[in-house]
FIDRENPA-179437 format. One line per 3 residues: number of its first residue (from 1); their letters; for each residue x, y, z of N, C-alpha, C, CB. Coordinates in nm, 3 decimals. Glycine has a CB too. Example, Ala and Ser with C-alpha at 12.3 -4.5 7.8 and 13.67 -1.06 7.14 Angstrom:
<pts>
1	as	1.319,-0.569,0.780,1.230,-0.450,0.780,1.320,-0.330,0.780,1.131,-0.447,0.905 ~ 1.285,-0.225,0.708,1.367,-0.106,0.714,1.290,0.003,0.787,1.408,-0.060,0.572
</pts>
This chain:
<pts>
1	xxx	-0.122,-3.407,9.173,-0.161,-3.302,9.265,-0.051,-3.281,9.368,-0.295,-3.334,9.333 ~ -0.039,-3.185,9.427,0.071,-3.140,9.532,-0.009,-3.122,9.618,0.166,-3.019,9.513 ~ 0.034,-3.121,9.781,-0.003,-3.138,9.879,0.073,-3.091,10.009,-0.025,-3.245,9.867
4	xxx	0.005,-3.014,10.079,0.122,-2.958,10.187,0.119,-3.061,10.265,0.100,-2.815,10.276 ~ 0.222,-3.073,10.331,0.262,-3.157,10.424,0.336,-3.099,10.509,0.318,-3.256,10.380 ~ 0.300,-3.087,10.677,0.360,-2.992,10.784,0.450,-3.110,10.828,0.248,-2.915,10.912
7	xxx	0.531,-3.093,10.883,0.611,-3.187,11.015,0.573,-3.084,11.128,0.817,-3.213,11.001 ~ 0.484,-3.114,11.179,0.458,-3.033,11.341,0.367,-3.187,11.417,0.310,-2.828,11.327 ~ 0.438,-3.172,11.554,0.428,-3.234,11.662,0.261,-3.356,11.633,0.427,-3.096,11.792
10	xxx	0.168,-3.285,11.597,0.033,-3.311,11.562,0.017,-3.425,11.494,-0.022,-3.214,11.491 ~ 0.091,-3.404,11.375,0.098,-3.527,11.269,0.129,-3.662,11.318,0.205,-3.502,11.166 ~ 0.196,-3.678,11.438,0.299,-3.787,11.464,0.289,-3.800,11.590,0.440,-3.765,11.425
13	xxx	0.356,-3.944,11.628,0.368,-3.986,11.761,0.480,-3.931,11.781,0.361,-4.126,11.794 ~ 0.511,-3.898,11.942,0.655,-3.882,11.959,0.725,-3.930,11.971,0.692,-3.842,12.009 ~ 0.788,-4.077,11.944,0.892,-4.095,11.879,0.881,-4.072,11.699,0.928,-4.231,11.927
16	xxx	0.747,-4.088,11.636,0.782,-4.046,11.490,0.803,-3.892,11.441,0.669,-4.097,11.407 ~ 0.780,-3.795,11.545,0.787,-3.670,11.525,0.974,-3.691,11.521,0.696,-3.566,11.653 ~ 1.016,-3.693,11.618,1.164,-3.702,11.658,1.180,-3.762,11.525,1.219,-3.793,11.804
19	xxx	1.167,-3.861,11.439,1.259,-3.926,11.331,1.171,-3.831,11.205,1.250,-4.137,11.321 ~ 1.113,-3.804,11.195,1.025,-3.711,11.078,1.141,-3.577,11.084,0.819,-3.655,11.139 ~ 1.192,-3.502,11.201,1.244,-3.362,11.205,1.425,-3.430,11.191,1.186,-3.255,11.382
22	xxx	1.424,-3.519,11.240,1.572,-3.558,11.241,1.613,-3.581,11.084,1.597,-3.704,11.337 ~ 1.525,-3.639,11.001,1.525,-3.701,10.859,1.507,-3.544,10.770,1.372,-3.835,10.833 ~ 1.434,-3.460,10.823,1.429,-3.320,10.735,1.547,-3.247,10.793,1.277,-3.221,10.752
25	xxx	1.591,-3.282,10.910,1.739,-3.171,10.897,1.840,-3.275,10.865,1.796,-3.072,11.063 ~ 1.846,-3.340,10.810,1.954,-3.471,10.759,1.987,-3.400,10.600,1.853,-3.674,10.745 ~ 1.827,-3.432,10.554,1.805,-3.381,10.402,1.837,-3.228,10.371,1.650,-3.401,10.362
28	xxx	1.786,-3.111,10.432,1.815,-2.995,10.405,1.969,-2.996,10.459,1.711,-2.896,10.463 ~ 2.045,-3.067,10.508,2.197,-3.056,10.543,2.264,-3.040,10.388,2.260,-3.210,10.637 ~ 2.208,-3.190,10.382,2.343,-3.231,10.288,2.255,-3.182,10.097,2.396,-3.479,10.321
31	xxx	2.143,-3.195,10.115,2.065,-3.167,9.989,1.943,-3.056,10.008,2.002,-3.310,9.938 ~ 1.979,-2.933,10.048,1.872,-2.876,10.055,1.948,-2.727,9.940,1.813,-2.856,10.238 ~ 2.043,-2.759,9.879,2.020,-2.649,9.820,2.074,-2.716,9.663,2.102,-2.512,9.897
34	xxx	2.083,-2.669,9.543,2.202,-2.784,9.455,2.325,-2.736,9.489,2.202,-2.788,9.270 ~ 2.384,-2.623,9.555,2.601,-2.711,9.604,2.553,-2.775,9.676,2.769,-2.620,9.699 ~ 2.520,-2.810,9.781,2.471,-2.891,9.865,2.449,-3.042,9.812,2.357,-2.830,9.908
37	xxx	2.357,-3.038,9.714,2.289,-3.159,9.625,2.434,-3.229,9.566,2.166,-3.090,9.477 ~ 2.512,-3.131,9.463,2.597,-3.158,9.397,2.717,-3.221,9.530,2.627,-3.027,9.301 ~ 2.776,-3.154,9.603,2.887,-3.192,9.717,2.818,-3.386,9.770,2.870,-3.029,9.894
40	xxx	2.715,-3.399,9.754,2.706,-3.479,9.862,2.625,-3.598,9.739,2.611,-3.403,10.021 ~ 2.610,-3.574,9.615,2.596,-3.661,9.541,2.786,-3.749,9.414,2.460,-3.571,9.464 ~ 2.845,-3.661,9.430,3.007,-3.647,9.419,3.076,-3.725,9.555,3.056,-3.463,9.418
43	xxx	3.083,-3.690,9.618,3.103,-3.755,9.754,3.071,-3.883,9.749,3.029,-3.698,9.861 ~ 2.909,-3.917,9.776,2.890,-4.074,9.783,2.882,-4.157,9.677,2.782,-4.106,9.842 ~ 2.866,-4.070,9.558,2.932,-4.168,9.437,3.107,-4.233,9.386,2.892,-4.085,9.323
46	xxx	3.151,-4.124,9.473,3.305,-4.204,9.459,3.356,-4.231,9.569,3.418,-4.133,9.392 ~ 3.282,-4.284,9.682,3.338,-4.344,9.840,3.362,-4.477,9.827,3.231,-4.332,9.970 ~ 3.297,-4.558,9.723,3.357,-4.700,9.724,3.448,-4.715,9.551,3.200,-4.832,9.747
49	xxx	3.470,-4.576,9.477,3.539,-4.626,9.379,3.688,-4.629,9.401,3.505,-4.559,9.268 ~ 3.735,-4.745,9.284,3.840,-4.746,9.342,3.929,-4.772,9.171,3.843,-4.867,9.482 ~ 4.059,-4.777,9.142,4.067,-4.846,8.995,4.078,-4.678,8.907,3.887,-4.971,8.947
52	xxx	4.068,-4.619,8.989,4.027,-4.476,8.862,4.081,-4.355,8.914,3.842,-4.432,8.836 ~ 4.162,-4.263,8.810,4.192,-4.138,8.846,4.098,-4.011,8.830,4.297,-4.119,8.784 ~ 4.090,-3.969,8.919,3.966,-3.860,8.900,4.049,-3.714,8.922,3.819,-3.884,9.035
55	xxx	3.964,-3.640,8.861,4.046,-3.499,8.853,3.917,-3.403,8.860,4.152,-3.474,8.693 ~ 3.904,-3.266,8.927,3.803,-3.180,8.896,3.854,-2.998,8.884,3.690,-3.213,9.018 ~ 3.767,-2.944,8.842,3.807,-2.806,8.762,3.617,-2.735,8.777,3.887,-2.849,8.540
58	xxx	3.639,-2.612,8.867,3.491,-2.572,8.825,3.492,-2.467,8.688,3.414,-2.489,8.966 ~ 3.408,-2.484,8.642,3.333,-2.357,8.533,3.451,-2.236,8.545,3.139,-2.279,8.604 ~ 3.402,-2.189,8.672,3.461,-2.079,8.680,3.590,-2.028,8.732,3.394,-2.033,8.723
61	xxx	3.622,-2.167,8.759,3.774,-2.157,8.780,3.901,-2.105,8.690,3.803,-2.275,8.803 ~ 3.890,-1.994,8.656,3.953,-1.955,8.550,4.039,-1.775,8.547,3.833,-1.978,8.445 ~ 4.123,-1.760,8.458,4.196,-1.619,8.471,4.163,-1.547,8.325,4.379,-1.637,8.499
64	xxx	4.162,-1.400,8.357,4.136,-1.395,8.235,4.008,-1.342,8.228,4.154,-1.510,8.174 ~ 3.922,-1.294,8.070,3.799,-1.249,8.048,3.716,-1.412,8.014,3.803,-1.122,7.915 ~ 3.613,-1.386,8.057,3.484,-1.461,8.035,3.508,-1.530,7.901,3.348,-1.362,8.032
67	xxx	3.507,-1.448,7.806,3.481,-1.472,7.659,3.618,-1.514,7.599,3.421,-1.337,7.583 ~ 3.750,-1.536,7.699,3.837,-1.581,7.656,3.921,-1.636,7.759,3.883,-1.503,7.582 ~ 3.886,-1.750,7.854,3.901,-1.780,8.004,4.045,-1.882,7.982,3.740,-1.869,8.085
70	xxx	4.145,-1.854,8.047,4.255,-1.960,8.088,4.231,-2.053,8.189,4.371,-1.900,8.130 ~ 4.243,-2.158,8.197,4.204,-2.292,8.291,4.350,-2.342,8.323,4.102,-2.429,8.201 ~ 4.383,-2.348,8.471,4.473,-2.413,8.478,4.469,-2.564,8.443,4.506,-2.386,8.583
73	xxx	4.585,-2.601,8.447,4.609,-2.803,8.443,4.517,-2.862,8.575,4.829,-2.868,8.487 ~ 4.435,-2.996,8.518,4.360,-3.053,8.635,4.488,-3.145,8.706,4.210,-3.154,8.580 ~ 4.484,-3.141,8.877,4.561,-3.225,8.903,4.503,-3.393,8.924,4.622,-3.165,9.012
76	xxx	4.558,-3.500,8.894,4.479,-3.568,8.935,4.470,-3.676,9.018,4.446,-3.583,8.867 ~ 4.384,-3.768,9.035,4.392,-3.793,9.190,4.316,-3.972,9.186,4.276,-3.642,9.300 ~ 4.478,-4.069,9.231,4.421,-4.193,9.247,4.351,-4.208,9.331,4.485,-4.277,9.256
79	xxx	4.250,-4.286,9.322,4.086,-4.366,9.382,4.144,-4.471,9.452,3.957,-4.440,9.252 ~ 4.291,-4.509,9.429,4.331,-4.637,9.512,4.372,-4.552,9.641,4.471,-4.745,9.437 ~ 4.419,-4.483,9.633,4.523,-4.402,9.758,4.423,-4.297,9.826,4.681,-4.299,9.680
82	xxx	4.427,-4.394,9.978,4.335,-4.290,10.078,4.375,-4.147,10.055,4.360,-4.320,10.249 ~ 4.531,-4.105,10.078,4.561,-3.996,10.063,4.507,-3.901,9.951,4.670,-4.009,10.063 ~ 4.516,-3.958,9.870,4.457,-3.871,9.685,4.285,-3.817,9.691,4.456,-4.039,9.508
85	xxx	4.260,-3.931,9.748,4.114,-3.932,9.755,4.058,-3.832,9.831,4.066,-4.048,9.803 ~ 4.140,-3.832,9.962,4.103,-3.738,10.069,4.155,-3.624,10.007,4.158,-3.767,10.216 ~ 4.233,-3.586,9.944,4.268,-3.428,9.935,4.162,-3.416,9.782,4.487,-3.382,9.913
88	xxx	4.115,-3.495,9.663,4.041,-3.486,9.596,3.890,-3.426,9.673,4.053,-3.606,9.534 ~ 3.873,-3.449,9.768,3.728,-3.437,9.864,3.767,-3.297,9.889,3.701,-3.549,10.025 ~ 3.859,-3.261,9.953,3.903,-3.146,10.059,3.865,-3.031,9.990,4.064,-3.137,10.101
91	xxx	4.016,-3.071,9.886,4.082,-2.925,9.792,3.953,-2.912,9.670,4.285,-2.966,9.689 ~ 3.858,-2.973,9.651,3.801,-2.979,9.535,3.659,-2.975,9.566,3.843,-3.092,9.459 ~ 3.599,-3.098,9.619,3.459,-3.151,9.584,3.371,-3.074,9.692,3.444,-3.328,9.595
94	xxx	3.451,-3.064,9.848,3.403,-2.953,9.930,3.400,-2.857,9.975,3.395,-2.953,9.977 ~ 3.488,-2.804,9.925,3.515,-2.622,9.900,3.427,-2.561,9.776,3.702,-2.584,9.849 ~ 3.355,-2.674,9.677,3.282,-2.618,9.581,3.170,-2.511,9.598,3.236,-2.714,9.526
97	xxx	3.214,-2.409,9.508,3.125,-2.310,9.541,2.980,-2.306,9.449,3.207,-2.180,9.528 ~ 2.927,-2.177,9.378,2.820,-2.141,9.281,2.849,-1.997,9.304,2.657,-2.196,9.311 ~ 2.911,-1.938,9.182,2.895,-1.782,9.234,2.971,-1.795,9.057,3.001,-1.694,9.427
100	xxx	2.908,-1.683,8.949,2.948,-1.648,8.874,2.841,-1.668,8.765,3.059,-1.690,8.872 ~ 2.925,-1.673,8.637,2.830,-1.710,8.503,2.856,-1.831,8.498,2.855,-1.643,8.358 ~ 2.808,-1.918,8.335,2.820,-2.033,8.355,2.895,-2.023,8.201,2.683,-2.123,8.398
103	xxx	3.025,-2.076,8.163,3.089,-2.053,8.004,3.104,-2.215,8.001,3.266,-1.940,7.978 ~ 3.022,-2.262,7.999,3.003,-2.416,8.020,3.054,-2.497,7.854,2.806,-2.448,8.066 ~ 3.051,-2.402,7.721,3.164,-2.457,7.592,3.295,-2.421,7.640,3.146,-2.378,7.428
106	xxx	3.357,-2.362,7.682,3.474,-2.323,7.764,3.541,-2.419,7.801,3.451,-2.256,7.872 ~ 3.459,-2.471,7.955,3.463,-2.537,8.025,3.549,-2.709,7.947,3.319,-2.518,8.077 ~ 3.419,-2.739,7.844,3.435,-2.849,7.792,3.554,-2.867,7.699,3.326,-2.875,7.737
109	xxx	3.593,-2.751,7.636,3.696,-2.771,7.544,3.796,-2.746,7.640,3.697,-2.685,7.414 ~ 3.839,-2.730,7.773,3.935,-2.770,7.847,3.921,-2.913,7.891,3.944,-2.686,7.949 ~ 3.860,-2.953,7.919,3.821,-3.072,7.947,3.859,-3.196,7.843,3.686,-3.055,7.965
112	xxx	3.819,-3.124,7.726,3.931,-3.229,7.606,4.083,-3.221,7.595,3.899,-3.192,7.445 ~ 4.094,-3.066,7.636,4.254,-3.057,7.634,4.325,-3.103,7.717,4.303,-2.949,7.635 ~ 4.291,-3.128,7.835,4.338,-3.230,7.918,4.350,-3.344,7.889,4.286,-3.241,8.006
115	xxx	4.273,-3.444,7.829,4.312,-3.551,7.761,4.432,-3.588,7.684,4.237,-3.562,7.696 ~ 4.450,-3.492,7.580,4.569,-3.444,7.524,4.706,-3.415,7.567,4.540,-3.357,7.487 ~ 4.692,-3.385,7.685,4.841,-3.374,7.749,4.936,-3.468,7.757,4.838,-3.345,7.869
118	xxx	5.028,-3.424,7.707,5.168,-3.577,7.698,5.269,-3.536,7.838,5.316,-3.567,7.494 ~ 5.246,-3.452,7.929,5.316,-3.449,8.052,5.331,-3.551,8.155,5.273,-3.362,8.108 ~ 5.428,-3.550,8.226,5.423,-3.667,8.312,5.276,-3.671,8.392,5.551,-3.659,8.418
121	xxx	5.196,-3.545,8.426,5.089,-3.600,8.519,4.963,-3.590,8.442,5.076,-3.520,8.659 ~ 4.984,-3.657,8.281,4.877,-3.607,8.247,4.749,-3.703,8.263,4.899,-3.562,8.122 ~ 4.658,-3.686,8.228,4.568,-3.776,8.258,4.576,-3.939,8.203,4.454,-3.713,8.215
124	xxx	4.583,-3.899,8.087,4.587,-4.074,7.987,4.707,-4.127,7.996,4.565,-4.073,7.804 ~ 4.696,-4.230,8.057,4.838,-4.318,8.078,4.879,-4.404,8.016,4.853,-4.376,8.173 ~ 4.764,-4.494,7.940,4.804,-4.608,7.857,4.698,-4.612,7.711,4.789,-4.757,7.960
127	xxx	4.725,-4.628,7.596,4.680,-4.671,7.529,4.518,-4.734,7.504,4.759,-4.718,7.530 ~ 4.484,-4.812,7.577,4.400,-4.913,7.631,4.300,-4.819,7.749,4.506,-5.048,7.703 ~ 4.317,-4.692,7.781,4.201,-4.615,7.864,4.143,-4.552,7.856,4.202,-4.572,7.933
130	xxx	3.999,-4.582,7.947,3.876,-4.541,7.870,3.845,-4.396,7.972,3.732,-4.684,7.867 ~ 3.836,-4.292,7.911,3.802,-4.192,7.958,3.670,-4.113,7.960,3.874,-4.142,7.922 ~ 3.654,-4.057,8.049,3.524,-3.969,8.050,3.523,-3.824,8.095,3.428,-4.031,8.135
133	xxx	3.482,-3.742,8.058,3.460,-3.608,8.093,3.303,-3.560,8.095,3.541,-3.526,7.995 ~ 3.328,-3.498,8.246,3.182,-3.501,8.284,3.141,-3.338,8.347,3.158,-3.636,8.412 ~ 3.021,-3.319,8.279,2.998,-3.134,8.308,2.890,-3.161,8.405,2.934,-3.008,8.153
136	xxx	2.896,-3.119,8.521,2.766,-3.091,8.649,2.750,-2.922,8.590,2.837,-3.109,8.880 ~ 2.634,-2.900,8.540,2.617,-2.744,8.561,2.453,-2.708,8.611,2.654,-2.660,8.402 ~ 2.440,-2.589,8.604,2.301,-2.573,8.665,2.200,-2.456,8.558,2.328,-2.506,8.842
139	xxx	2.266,-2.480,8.469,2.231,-2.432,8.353,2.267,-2.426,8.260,2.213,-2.365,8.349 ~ 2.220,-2.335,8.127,2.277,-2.334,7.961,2.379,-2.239,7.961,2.161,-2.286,7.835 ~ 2.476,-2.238,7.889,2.584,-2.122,7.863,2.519,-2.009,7.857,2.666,-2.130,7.736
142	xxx	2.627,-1.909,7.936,2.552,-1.784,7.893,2.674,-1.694,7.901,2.417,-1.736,7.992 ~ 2.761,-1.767,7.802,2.848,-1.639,7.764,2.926,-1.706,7.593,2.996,-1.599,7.927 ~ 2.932,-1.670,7.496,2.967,-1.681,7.427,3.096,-1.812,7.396,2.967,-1.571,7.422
145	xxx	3.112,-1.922,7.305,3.153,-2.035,7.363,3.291,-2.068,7.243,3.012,-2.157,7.377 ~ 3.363,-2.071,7.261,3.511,-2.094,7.122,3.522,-2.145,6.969,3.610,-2.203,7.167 ~ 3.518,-2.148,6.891,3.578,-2.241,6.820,3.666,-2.373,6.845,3.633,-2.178,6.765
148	xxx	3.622,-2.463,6.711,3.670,-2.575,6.752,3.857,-2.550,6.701,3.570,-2.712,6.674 ~ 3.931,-2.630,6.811,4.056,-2.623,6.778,4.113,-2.707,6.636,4.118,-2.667,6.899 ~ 4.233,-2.634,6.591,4.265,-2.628,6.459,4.259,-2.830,6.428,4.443,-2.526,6.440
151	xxx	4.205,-2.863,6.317,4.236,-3.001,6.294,4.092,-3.096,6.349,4.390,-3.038,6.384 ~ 4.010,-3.013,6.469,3.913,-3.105,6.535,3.827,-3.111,6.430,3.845,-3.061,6.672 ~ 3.710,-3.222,6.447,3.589,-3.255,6.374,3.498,-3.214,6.487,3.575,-3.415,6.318
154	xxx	3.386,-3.141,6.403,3.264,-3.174,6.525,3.148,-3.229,6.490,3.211,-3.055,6.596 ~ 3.018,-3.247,6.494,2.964,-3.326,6.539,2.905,-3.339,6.360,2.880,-3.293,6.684 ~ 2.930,-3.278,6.259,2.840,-3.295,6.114,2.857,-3.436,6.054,2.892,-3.181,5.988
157	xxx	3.027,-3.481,6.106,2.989,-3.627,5.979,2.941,-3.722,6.086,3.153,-3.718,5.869 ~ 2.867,-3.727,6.205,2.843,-3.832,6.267,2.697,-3.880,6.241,2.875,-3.809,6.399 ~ 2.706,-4.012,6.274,2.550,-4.056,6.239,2.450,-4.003,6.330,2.527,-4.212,6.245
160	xxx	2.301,-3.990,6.258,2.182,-3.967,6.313,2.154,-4.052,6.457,2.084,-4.000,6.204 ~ 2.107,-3.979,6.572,2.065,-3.808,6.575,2.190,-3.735,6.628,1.923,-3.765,6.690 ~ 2.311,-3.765,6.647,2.422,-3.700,6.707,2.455,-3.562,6.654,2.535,-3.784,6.694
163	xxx	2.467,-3.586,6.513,2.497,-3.460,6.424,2.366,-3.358,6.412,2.541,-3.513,6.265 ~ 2.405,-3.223,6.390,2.281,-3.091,6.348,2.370,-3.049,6.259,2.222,-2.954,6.471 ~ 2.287,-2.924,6.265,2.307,-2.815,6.195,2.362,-2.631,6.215,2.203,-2.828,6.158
166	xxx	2.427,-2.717,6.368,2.433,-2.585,6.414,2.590,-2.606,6.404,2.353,-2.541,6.567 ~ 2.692,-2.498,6.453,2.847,-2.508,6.440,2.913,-2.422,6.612,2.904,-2.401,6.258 ~ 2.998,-2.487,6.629,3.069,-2.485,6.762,2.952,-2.474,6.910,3.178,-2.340,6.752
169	xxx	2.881,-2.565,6.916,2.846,-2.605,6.956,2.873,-2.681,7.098,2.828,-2.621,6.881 ~ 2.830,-2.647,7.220,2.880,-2.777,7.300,2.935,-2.886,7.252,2.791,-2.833,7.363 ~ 2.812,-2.965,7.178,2.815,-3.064,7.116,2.929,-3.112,7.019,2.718,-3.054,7.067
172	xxx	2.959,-2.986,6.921,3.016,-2.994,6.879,3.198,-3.072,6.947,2.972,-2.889,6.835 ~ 3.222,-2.936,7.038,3.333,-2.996,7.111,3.337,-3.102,7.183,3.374,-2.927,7.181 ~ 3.225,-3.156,7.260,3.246,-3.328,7.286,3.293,-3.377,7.179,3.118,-3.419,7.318
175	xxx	3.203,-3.377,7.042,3.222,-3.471,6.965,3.354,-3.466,6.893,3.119,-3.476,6.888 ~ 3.399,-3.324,6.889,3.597,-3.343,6.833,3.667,-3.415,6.927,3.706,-3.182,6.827 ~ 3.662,-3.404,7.052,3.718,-3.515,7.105,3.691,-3.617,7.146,3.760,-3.501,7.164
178	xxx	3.580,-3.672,7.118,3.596,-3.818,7.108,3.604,-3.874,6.970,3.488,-3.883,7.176 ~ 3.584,-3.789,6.810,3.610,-3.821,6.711,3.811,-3.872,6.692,3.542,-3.699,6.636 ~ 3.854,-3.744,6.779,3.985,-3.710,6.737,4.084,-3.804,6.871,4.002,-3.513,6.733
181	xxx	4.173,-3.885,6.791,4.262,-3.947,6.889,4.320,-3.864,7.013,4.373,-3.997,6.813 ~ 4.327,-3.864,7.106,4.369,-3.766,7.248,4.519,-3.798,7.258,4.281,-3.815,7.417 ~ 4.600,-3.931,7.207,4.706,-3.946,7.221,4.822,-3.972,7.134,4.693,-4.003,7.282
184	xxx	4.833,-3.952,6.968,4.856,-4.017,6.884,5.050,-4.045,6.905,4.786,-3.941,6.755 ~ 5.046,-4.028,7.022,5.219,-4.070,7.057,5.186,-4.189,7.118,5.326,-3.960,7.171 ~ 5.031,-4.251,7.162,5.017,-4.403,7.167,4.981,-4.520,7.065,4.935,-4.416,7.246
187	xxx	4.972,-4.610,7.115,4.905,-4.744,6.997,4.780,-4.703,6.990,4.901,-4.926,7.047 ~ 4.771,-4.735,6.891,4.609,-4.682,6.855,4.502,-4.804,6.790,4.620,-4.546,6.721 ~ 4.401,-4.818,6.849,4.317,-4.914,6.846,4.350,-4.995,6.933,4.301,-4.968,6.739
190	xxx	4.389,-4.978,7.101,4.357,-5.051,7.224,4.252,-5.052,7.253,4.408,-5.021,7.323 ~ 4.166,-4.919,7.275,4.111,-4.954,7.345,3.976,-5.020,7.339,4.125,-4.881,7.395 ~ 3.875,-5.073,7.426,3.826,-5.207,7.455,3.637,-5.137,7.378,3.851,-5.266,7.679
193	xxx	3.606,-5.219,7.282,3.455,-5.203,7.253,3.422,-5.336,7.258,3.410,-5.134,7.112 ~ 3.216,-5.276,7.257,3.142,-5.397,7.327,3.111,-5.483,7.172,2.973,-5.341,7.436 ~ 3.133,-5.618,7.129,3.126,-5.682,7.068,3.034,-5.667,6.937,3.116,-5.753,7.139
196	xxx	2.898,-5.596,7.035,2.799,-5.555,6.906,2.851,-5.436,6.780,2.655,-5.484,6.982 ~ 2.964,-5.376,6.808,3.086,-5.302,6.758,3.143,-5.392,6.543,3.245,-5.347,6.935 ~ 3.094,-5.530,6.631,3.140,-5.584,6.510,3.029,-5.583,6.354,3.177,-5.735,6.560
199	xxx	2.912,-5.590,6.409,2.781,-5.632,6.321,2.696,-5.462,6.281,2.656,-5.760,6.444 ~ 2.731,-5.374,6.392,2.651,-5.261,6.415,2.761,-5.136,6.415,2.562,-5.278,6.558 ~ 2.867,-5.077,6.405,2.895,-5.002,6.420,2.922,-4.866,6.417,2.912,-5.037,6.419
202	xxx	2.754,-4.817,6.347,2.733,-4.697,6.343,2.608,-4.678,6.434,2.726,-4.653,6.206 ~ 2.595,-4.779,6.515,2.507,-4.767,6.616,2.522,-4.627,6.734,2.523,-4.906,6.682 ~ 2.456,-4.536,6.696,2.497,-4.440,6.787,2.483,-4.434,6.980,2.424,-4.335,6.725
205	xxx	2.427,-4.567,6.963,2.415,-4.625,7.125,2.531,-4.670,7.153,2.312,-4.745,7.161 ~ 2.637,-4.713,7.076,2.749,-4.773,7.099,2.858,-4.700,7.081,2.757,-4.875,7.035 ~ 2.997,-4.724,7.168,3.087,-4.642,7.151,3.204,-4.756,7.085,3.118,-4.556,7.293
208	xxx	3.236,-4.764,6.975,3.324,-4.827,6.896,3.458,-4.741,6.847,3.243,-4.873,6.783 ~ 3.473,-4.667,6.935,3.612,-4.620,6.879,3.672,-4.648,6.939,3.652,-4.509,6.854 ~ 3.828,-4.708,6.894,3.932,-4.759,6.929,4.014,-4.689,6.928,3.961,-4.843,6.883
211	xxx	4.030,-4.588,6.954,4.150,-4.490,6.954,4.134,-4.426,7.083,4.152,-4.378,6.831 ~ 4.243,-4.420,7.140,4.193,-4.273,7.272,4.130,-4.187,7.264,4.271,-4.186,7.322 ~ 4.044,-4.160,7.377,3.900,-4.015,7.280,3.820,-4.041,7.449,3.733,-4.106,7.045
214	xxx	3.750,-3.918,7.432,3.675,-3.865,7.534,3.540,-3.892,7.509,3.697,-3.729,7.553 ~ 3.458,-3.955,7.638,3.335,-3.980,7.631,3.272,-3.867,7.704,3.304,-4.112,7.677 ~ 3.150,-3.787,7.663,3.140,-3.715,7.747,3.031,-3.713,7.791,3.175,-3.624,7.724
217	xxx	2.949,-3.644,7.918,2.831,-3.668,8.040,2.813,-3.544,8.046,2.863,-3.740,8.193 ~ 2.723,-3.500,8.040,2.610,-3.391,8.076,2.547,-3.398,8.166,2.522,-3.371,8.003 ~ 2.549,-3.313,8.313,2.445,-3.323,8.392,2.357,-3.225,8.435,2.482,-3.368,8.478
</pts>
């Protein structure tokens, strides 16, 4: 059942009125709308990380038509270095807006192509690192979404329930890049799986690939 609940003077003693109105303009500050929600759940999830390069790119950050969007290069930004971190917050996580459509297969197949980059600032640095690519959106695509790039796999030869029946797919493009090596100018089979890898490895709970490849997060 739902239930109104006033914050007016009545309800409360006055000192609990004072912490009841102080605690609802705290909350509608930082979480009363989702940019709001999103800025300030981004924020305090990476204030004590440290060890990791983070990079961000919105949806709509892009040139070009909808149905065929250019994404610039993500820059990216050490978690060790106050400096990186702070301009990662600035230039990125709090200037984030919400204003547009959402081409959220787009989105993701840049998000693999970044992996891929052999430039000096590209994301994957060694052999041995474990990557992730992660979509915050606030809804389903709603603009028409790419083909998979020439050579990728998507999601048909993978084990149950990962694979369908449908083709270019979100899904699909996660799954070419984390099927498909991201670096093959590195050693291949660094990087690190969890032991049950040895007895189980079509366990679709488990990530057993040893090759560079993209894990990817939906939110």
């Amino acid at each position: 059942a739902l239930y109104k609940y006033e914050i007016v003077s009545g309800n409360y003693s006055a000192a609990d009125y004072q912490k009841a109105i102080t605690n609802f303009a705290n909350w509608f500050s930082y979480y009363g709308n989702r940019n709001r929600a999103m800025k300030a759940a981004l924020t305090l999830s990476l204030e004590s990380v440290t060890k990791m390069n983070v990079g961000m790119f919105t949806i709509n950050d892009y040139t070009g038509n909808v149905s065929n969007p250019t994404y610039s290069n993500v820059a990216m930004r050490d978690m060790n270095s106050g400096a990186d971190k702070k301009a990662l917050y600035e230039q990125s996580l709090l200037t984030l807006g919400a204003s547009g459509g959402t081409p959220n297969r787009w989105a993701v197949r840049h998000l693999g192509r970044q992996f891929k980059r052999t430039d000096d600032a590209a994301p994957v640095k060694s052999a041995c690192q474990i990557n992730a690519g992660m979509l915050f959106t606030d809804g389903y695509s709603n603009s028409d979404g790419p083909g998979l790039d020439t050579g990728l796999l998507g999601d048909g030869n993978m084990p149950a329930p990962l694979k369908d029946a449908f083709d270019n797919t979100l899904a699909d493009t996660a799954a070419a890049y984390y099927q498909t090596s991201l670096r093959t100018d590195m050693a291949q089979g660094k990087v690190p799986v969890p032991d049950a890898c040895k007895t189980t490895p079509d366990d679709p709970r488990l990530d057993c690939n040893k090759n560079p490849h993209m894990n990817f997060y939906g939110v």
